[in-house]
Backbone bond lengths (Angstrom), bond angles and torsions (degrees), N, CA, C in turn:
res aa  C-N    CA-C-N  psi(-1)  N-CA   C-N-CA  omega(-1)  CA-C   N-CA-C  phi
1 X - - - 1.468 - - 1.526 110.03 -
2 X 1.433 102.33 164.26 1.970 91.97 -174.96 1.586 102.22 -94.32
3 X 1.382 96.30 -173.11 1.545 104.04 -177.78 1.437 97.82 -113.37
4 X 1.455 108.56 167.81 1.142 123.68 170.71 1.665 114.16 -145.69
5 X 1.455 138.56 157.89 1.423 126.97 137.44 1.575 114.27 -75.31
6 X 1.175 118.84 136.71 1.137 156.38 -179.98 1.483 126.30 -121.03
7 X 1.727 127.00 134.78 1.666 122.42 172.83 1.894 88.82 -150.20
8 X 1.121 92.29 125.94 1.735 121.51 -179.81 1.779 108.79 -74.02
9 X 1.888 107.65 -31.97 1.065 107.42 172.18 1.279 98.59 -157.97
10 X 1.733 112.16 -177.94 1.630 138.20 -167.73 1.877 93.35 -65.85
11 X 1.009 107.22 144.81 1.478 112.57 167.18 1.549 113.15 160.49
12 X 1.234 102.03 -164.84 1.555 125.86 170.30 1.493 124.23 -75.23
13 X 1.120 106.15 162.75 2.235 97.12 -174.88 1.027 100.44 -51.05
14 X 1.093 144.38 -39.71 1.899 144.95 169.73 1.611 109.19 -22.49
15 X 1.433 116.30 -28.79 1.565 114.36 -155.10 1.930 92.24 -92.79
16 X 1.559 103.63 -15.70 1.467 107.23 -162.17 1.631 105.02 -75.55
17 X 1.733 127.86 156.25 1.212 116.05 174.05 1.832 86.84 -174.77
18 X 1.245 76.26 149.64 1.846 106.59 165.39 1.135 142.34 -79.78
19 X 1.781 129.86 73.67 1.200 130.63 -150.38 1.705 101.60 -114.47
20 X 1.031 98.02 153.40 1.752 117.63 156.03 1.365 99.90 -65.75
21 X 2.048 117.49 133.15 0.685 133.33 147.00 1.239 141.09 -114.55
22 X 1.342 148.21 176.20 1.541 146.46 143.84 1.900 108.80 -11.49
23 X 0.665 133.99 170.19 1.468 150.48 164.80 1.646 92.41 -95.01
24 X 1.298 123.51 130.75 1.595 130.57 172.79 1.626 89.20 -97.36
25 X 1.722 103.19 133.78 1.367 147.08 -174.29 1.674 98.21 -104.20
26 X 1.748 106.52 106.83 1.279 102.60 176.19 1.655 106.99 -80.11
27 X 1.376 121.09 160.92 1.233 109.04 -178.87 1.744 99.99 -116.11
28 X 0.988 127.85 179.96 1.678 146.94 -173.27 1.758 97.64 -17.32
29 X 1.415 116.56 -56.27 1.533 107.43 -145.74 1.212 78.37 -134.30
30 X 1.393 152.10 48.91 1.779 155.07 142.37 1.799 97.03 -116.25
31 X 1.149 95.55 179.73 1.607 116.91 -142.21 1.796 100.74 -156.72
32 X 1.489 130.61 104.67 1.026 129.22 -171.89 1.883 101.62 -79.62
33 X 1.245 96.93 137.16 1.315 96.44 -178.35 1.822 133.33 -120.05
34 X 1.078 126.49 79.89 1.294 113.93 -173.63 1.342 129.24 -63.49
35 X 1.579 114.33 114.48 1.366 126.65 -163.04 1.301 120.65 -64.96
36 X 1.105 143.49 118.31 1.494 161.38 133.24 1.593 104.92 -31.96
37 X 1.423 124.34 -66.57 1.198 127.38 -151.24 1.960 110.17 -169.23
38 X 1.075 134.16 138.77 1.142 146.77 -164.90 1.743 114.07 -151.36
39 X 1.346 116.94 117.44 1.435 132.02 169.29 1.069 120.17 -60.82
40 X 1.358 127.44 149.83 1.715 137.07 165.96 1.493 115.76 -111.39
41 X 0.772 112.65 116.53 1.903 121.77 164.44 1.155 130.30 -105.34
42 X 1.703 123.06 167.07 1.199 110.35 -169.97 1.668 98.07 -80.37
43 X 0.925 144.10 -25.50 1.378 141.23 -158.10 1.649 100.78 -68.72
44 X 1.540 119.00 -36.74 1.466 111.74 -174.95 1.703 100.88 -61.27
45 X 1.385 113.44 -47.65 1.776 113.77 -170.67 1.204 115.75 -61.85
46 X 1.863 125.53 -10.42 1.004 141.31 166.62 1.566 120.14 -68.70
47 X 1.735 112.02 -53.09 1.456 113.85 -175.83 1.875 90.57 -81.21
48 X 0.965 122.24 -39.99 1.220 113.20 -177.55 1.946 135.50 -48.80
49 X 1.501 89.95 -28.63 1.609 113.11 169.05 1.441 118.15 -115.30
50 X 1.583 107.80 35.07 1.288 111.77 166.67 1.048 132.55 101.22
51 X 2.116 107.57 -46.69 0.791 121.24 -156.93 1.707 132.84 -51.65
52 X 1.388 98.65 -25.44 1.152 134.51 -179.86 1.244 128.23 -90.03
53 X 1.141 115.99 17.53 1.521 131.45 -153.56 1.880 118.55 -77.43
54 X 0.968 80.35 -40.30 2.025 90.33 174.86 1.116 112.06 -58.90
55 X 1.576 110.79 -45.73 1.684 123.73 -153.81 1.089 106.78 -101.18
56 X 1.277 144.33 -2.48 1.942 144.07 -140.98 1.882 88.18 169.48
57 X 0.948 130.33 37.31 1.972 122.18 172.99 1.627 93.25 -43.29
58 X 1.468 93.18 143.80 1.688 101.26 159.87 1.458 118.61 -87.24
59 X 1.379 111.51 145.09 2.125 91.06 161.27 1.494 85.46 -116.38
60 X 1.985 116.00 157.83 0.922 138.99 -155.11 1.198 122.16 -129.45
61 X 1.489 121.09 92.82 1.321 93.48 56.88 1.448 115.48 -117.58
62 X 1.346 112.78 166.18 2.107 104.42 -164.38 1.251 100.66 -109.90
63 X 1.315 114.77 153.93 1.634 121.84 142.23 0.982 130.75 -108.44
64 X 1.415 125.68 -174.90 1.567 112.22 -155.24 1.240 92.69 -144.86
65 X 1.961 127.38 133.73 1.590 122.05 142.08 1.300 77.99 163.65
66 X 1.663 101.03 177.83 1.388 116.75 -179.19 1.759 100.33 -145.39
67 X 0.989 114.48 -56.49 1.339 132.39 178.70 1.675 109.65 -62.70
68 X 1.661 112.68 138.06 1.313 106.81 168.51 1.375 92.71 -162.35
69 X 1.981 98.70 175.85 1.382 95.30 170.21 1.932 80.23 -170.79
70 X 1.471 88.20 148.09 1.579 93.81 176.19 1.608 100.21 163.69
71 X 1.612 109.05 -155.13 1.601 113.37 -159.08 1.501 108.31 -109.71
72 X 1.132 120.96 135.50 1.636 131.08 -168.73 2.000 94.29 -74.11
73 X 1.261 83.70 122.23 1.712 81.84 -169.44 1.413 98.86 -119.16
74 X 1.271 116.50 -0.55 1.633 117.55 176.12 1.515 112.66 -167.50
75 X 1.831 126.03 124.33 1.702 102.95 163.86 0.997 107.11 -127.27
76 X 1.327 108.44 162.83 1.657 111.36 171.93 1.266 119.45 -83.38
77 X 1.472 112.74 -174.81 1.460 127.41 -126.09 2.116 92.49 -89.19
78 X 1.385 100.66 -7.72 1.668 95.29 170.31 1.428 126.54 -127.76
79 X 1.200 77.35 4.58 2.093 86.14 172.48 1.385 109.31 -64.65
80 X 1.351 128.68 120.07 1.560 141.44 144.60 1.260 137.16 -72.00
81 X 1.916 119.64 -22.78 1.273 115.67 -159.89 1.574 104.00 -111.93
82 X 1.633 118.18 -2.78 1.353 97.28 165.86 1.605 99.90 -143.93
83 X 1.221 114.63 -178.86 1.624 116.82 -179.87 1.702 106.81 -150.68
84 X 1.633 99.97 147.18 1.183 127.75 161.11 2.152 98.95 0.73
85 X 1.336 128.05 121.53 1.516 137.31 176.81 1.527 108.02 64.63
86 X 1.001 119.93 17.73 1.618 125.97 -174.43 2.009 99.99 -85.10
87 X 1.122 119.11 109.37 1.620 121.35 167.65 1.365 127.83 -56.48
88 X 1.275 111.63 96.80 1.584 107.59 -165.51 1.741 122.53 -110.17
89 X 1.013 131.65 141.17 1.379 134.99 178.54 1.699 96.82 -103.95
90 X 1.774 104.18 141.04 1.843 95.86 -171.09 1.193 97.58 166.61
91 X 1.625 102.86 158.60 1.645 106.84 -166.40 1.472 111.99 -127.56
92 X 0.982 134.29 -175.79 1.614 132.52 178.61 1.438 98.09 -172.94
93 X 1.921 93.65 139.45 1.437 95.98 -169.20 1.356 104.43 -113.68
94 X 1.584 100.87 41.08 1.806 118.69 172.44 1.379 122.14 -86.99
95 X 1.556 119.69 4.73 1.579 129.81 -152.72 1.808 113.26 21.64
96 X 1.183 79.87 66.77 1.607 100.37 -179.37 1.764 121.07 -116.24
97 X 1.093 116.93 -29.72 1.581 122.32 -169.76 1.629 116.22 -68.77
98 X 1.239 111.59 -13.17 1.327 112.32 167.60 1.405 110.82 -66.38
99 X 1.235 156.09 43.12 1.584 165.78 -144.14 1.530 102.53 -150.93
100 X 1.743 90.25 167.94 1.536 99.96 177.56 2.102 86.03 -103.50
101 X 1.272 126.25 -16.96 1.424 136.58 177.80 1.632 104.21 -112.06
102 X 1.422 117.09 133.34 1.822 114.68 163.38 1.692 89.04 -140.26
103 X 1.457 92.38 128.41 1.502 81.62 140.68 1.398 136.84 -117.20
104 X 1.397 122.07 154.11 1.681 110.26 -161.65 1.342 94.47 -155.55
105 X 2.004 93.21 157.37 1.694 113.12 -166.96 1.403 90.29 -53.16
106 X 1.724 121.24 156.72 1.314 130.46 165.85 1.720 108.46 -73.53
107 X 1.535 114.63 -29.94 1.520 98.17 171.29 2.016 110.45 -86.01
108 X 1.230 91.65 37.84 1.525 80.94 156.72 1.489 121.25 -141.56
109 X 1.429 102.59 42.36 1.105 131.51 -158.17 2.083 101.16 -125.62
110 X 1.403 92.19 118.91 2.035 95.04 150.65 1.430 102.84 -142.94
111 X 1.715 87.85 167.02 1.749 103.37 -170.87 1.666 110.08 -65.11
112 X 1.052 136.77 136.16 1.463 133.45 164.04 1.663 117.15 -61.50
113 X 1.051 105.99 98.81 1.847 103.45 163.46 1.272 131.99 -43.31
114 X 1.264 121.62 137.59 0.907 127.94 -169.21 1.625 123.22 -51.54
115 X 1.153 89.84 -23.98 1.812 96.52 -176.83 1.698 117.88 -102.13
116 X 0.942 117.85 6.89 1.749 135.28 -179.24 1.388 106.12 -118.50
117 X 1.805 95.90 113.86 1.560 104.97 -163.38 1.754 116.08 -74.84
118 X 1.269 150.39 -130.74 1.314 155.85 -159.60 1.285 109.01 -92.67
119 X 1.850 95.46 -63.20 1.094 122.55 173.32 1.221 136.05 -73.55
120 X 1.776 126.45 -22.80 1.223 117.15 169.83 1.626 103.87 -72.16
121 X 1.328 114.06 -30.34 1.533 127.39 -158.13 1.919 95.80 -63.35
122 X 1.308 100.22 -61.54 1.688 93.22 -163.60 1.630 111.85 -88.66
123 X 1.522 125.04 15.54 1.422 141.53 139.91 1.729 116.16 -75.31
124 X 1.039 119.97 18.90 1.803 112.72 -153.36 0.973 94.35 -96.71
125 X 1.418 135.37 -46.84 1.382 130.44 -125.55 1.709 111.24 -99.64
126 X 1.498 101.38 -25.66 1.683 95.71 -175.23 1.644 111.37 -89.15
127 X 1.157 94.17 -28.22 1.512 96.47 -165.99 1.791 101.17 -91.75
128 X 1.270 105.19 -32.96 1.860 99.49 -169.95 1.437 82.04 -59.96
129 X 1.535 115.19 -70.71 1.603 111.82 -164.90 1.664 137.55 -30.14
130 X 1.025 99.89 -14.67 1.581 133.34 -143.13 1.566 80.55 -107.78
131 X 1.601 122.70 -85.40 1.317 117.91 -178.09 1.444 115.96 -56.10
132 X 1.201 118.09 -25.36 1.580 108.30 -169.90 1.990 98.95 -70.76
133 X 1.677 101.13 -37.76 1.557 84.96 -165.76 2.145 107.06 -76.43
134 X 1.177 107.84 -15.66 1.038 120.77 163.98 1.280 129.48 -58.05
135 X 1.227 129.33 -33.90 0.996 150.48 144.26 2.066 139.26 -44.38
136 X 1.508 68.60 -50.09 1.752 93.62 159.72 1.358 110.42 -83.97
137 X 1.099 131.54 -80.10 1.548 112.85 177.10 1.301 148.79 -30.88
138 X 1.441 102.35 -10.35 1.643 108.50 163.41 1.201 116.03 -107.13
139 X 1.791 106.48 30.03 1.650 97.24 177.02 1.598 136.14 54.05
140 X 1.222 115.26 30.26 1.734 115.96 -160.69 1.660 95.90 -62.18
141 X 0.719 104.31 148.06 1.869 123.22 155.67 1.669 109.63 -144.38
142 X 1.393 84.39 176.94 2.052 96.88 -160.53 1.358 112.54 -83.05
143 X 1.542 107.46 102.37 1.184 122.15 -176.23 1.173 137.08 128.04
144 X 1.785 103.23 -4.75 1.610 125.29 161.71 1.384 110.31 -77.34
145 X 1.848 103.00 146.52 1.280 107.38 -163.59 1.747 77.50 -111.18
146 X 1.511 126.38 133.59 1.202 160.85 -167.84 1.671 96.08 -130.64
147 X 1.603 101.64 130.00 1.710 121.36 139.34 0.989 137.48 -134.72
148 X 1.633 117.28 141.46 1.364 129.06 -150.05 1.696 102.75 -117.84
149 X 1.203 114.80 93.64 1.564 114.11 144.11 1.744 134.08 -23.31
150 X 1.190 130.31 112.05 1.144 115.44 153.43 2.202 95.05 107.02
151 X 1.390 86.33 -11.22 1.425 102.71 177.79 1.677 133.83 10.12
152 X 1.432 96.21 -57.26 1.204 108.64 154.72 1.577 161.39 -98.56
153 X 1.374 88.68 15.52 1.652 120.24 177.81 1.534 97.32 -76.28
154 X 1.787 98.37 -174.35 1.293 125.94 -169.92 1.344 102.39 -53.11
155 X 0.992 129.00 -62.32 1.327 159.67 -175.88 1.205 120.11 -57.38
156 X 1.543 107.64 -58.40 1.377 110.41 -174.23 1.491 113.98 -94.80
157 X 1.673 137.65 -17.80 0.883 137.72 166.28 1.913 118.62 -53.04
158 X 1.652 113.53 -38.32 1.555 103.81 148.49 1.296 139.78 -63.13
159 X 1.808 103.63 -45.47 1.315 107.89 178.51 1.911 112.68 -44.80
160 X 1.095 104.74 -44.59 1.767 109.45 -168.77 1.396 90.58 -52.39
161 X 1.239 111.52 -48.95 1.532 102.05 -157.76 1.527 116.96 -78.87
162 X 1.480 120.70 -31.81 1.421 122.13 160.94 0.960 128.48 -54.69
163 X 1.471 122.15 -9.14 1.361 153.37 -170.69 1.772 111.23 -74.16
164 X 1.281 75.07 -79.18 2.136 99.03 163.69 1.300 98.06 -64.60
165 X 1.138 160.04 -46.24 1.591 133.26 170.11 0.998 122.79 -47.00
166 X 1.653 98.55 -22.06 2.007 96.30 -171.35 1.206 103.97 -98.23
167 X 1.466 120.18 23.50 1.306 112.09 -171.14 1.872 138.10 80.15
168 X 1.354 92.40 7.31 1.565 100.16 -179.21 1.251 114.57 -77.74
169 X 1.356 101.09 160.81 1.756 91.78 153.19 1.855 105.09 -105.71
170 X 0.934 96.24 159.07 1.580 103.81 -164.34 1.258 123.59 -130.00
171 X 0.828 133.75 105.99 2.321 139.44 170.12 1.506 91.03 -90.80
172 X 1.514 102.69 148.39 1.414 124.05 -161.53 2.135 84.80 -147.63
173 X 1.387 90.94 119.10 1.470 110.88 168.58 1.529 111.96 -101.80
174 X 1.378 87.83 100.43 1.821 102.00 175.24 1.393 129.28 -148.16
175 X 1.248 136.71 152.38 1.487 126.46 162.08 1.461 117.70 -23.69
176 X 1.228 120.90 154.30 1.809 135.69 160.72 1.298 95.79 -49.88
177 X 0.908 129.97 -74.07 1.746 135.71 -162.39 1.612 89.22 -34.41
178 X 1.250 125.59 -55.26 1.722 99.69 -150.38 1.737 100.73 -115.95
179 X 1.596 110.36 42.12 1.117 118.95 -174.89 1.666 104.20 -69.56
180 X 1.279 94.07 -62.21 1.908 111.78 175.96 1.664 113.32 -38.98
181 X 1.584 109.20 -43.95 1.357 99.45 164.02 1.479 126.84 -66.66
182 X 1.127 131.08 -31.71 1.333 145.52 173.99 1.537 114.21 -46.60
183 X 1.604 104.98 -59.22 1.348 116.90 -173.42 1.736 106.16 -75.20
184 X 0.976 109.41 -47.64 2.188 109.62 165.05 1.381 105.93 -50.65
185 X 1.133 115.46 -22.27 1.981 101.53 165.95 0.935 117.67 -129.38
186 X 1.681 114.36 51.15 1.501 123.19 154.78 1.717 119.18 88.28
187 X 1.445 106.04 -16.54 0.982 122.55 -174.84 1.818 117.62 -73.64
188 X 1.434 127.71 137.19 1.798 98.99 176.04 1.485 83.05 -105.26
189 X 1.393 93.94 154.82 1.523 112.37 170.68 1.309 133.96 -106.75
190 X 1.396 110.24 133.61 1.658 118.71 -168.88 0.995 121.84 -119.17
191 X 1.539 107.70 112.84 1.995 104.13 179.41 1.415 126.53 -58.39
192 X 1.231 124.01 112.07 1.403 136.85 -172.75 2.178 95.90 -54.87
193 X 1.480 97.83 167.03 1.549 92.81 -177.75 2.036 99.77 124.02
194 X 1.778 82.09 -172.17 1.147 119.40 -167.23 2.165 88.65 -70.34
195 X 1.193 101.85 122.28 1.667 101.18 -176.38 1.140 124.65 101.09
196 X 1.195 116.90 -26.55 1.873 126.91 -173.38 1.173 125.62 -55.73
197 X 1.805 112.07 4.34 1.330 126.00 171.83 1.981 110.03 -84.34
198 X 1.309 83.04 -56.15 1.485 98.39 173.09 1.191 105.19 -51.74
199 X 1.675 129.11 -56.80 1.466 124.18 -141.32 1.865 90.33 -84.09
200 X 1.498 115.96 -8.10 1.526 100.24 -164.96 1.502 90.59 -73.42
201 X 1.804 120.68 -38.95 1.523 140.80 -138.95 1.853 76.78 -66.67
202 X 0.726 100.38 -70.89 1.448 130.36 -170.28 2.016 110.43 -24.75
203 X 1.425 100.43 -63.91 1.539 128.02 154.88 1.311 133.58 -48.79
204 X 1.597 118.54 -31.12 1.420 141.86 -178.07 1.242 97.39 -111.00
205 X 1.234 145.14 -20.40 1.469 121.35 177.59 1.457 107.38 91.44
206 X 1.463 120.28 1.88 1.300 121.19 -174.08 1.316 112.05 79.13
207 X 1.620 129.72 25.28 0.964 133.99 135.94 1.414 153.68 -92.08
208 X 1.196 168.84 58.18 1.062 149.35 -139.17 1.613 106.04 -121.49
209 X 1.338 114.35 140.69 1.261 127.47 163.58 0.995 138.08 -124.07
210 X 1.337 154.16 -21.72 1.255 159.62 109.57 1.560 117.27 -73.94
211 X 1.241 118.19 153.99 1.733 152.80 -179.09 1.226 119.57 -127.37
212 X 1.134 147.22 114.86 1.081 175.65 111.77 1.651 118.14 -28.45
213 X 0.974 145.72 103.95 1.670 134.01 -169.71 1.836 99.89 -153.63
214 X 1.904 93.76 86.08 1.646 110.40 147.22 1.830 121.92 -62.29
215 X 1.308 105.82 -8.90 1.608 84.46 -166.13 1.644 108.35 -147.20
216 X 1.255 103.02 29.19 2.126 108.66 164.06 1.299 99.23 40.54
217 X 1.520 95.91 -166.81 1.684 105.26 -161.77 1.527 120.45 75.11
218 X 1.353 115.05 56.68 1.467 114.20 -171.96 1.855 136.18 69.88
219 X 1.372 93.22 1.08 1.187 99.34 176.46 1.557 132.37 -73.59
220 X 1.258 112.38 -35.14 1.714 109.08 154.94 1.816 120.96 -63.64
221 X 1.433 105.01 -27.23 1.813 97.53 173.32 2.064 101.37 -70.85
222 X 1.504 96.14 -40.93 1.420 83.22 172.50 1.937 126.66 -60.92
223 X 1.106 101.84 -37.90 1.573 101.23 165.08 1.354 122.93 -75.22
224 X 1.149 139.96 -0.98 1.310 143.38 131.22 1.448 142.96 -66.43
225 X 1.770 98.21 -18.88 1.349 101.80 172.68 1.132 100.66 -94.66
226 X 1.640 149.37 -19.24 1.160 153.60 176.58 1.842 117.14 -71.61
227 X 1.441 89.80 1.48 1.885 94.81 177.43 1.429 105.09 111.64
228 X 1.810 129.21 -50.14 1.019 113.85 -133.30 1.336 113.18 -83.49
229 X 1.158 121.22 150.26 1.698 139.02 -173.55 1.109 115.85 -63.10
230 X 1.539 111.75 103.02 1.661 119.89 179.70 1.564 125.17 -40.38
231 X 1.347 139.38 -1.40 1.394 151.85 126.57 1.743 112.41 -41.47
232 X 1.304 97.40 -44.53 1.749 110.65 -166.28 1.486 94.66 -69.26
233 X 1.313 140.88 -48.77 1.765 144.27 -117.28 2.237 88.80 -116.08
234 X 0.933 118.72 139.60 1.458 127.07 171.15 1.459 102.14 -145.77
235 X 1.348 115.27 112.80 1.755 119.41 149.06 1.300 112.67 -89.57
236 X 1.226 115.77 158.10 1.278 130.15 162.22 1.496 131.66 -100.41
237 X 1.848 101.36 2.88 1.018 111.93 -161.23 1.718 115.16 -137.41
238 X 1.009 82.94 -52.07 1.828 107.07 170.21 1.709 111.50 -53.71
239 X 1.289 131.80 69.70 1.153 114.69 -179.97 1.286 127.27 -58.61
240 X 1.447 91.19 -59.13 2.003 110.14 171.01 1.470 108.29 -39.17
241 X 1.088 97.78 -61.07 1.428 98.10 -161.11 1.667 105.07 -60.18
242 X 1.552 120.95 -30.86 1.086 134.15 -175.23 1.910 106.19 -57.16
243 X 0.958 85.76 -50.86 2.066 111.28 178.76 1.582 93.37 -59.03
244 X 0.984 128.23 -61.87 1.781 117.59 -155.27 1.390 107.42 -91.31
245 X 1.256 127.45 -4.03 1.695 132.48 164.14 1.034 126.82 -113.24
246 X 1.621 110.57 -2.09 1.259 117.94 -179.65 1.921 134.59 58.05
247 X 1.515 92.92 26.21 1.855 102.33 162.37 1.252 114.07 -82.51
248 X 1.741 94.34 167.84 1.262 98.56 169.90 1.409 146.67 -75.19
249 X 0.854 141.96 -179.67 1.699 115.88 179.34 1.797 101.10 -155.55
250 X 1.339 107.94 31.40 1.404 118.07 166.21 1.691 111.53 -41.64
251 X 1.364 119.63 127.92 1.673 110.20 -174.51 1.807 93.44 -137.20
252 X 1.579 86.00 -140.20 2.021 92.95 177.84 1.396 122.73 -61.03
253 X 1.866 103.01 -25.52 1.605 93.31 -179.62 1.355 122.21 -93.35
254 X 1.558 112.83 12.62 1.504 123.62 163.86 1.219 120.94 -70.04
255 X 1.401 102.34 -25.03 1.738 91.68 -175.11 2.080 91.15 -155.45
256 X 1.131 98.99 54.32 1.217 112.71 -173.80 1.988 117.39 -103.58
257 X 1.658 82.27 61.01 1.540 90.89 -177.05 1.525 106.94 -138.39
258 X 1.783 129.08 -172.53 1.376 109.74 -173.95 1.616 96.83 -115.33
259 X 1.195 109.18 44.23 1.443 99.79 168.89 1.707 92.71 -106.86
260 X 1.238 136.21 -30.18 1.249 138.39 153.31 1.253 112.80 -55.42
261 X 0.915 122.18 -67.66 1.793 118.69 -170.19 1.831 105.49 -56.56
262 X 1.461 116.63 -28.46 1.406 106.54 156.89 1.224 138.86 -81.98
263 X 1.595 127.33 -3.60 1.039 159.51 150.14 1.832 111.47 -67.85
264 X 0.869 125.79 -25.64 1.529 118.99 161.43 1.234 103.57 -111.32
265 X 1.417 145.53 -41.60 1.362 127.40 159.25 1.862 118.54 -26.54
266 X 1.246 101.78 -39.44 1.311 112.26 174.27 1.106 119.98 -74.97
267 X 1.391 133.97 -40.73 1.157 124.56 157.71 1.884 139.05 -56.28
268 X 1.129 98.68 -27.40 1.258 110.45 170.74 1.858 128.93 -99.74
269 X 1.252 88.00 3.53 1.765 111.48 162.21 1.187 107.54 -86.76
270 X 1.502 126.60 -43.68 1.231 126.86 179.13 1.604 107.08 -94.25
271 X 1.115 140.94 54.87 1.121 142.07 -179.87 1.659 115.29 23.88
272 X 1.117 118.18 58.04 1.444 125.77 178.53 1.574 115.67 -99.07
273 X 1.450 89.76 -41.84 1.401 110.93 177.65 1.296 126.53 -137.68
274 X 1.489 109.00 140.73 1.683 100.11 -172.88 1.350 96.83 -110.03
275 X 1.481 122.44 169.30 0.758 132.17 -141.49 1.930 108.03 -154.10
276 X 1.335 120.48 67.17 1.530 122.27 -156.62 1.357 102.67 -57.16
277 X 1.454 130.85 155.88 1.076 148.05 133.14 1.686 123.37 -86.58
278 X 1.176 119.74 110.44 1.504 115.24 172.32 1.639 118.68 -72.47
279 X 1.220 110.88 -48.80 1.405 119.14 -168.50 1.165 105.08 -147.46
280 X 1.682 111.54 150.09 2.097 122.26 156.21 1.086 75.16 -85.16
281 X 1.504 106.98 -177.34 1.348 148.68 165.52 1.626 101.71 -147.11
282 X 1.340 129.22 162.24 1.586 128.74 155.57 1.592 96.40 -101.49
283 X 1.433 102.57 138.96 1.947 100.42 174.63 1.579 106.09 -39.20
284 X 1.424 129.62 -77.69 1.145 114.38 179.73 1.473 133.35 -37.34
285 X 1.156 113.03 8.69 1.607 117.38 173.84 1.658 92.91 -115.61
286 X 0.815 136.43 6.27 1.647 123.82 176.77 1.440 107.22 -43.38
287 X 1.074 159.20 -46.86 1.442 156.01 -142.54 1.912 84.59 -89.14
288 X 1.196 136.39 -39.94 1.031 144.28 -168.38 2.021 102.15 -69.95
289 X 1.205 88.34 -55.43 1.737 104.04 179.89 1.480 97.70 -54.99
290 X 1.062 154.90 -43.18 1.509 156.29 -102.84 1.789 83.93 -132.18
291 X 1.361 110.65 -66.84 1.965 107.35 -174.63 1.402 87.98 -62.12
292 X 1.170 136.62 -55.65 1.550 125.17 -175.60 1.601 120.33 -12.08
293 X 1.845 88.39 -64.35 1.623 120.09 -168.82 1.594 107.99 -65.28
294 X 1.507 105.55 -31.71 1.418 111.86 -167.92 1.392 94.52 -86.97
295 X 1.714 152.45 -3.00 1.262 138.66 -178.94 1.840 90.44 -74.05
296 X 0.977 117.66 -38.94 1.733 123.54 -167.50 2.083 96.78 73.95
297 X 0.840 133.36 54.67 1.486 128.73 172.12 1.575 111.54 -123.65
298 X 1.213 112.11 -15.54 1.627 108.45 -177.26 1.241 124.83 -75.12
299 X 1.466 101.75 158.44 1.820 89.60 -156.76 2.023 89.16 -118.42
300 X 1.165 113.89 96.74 1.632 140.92 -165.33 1.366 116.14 88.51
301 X 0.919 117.73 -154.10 1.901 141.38 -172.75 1.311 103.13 -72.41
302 X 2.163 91.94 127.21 1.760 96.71 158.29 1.392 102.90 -95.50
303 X 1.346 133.15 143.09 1.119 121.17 167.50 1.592 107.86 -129.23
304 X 1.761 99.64 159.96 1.644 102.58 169.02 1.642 124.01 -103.59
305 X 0.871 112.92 156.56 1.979 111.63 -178.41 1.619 81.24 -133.74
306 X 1.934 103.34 145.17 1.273 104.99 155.95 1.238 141.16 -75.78
């Protein structure tokens, strides 16, 4: 029988575990999928501990993931766009992809390129999506100076870089450790902290126009005290703060389809964009992957393979 992650109730990684399940039965227009590799985000540790409970309830028992990528091992009787051994990158909003089995709609499905390995492939989908619509919502054009919080996370390690495609200039708020990466992709880097108002003024020339904010904690009051125009500023995280200043907060379900996810697949086949991996995990270590995710220090995607 296959495996799955599984949680019976709201809690801590403690609640998470590795069970034998049913075989998942694709139906007419889903596509059985055998997993290669599957992403972790903060949003699963969110519905998973409750937090999320009004808006996203679990029924129980749940699984958890969004992101996948692996080999079409079965389709149903109306799928056209992929077939039986076909390599697919694709998401499902069944909290299902954490498995060694998912099954998922066939339109949420694209082919994997040849040049995007297991693991960048079945990490792609929450976080590229996430920066790309982030990205779009502050309108960049060529020659706006944009800063990105959290810079070097899941999230923010694309955003920088979709950033500089669009022509920005770009400051990236991150630890020392991943300064050197920042500056190799165009990015200048700014130590987050006590001053980071000054040091942005300082970095921008006394400009700033768009904000970017992967990682809360005051970061939209900081893009407001820096000038920029609450139209301009999108968190993904900051709700409150999102509510009382009135930004945007466009995330994965802005552009949470696979004509995007084939659109950055494409970019990073053709070396446009890279795409970090922080960590494997083995599925049975998920509870391990999860405190990982919760330190917030990694610089891209933890992901699991079964």
């Amino acid at each position: 029988m296959p495996r799955a992650v599984r949680f019976d109730k709201y809690g801590d990684v403690d609640v998470l575990r590795v069970v034998e399940v049913d075989r998942p039965v694709p139906k007419a227009d889903q596509v059985l999928v055998r997993v290669k590799a599957a992403g972790i985000n903060p949003g699963e540790a969110g519905i998973r501990q409750g937090a999320m409970a009004e808006r996203w309830p679990s029924t129980f028992p749940s699984g958890q993931g969004s992101d996948l990528a692996g080999v079409v091992e079965e389709v149903g009787s109306a799928v056209k766009n992929v077939t039986v051994g076909d390599e697919i990158i694709g998401f499902t909003n069944n909290r299902a992809s954490q498995a060694e089995l998912a099954v998922v709609d066939a339109d949420h499905l694209v082919h994997r390129p040849a040049h995007i390995s297991w693991e960048q492939a079945g990490a792609l989908f929450v976080v590229g999506t996430t920066a790309y619509a982030a990205v779009r919502a502050i309108s960049l054009k060529a020659g706006d100076t944009v800063v990105v919080s959290g810079a070097a996370g899941g999230v923010g390690s694309i955003a920088v870089q979709l950033a500089r495609i669009a022509g920005a200039k770009v400051l990236g708020l991150a630890g020392a450790e991943n300064h050197a990466w920042l500056a190799k992709h165009g990015v200048i880097p700014v130590a987050y902290g006590d001053g980071v108002a000054e040091r942005i003024r300082a970095a921008s020339g006394g400009k700033v126009d768009a904000f970017i904010d992967t990682f809360g904690g005051g970061y939209v009051e900081l893009a407001i005290q820096l000038g920029v125009a609450p139209d301009r500023i999108d968190t993904i995280i900051d709700f409150a703060a999102a509510a009382k200043y009135k930004v945007k907060t466009d995330g994965n379900g802005a552009a949470a389809n696979a004509e995007v996810l084939a659109e950055l697949a494409g970019l990073i086949d053709t070396g446009r964009l890279e795409f970090p991996i922080a960590k494997v995990y083995r599925l049975d270590d998920v509870r391990e992957a999860y405190r990982d995710l919760a330190r917030r220090h990694t610089h891209g995607k933890i992901v699991l393979v079964p």
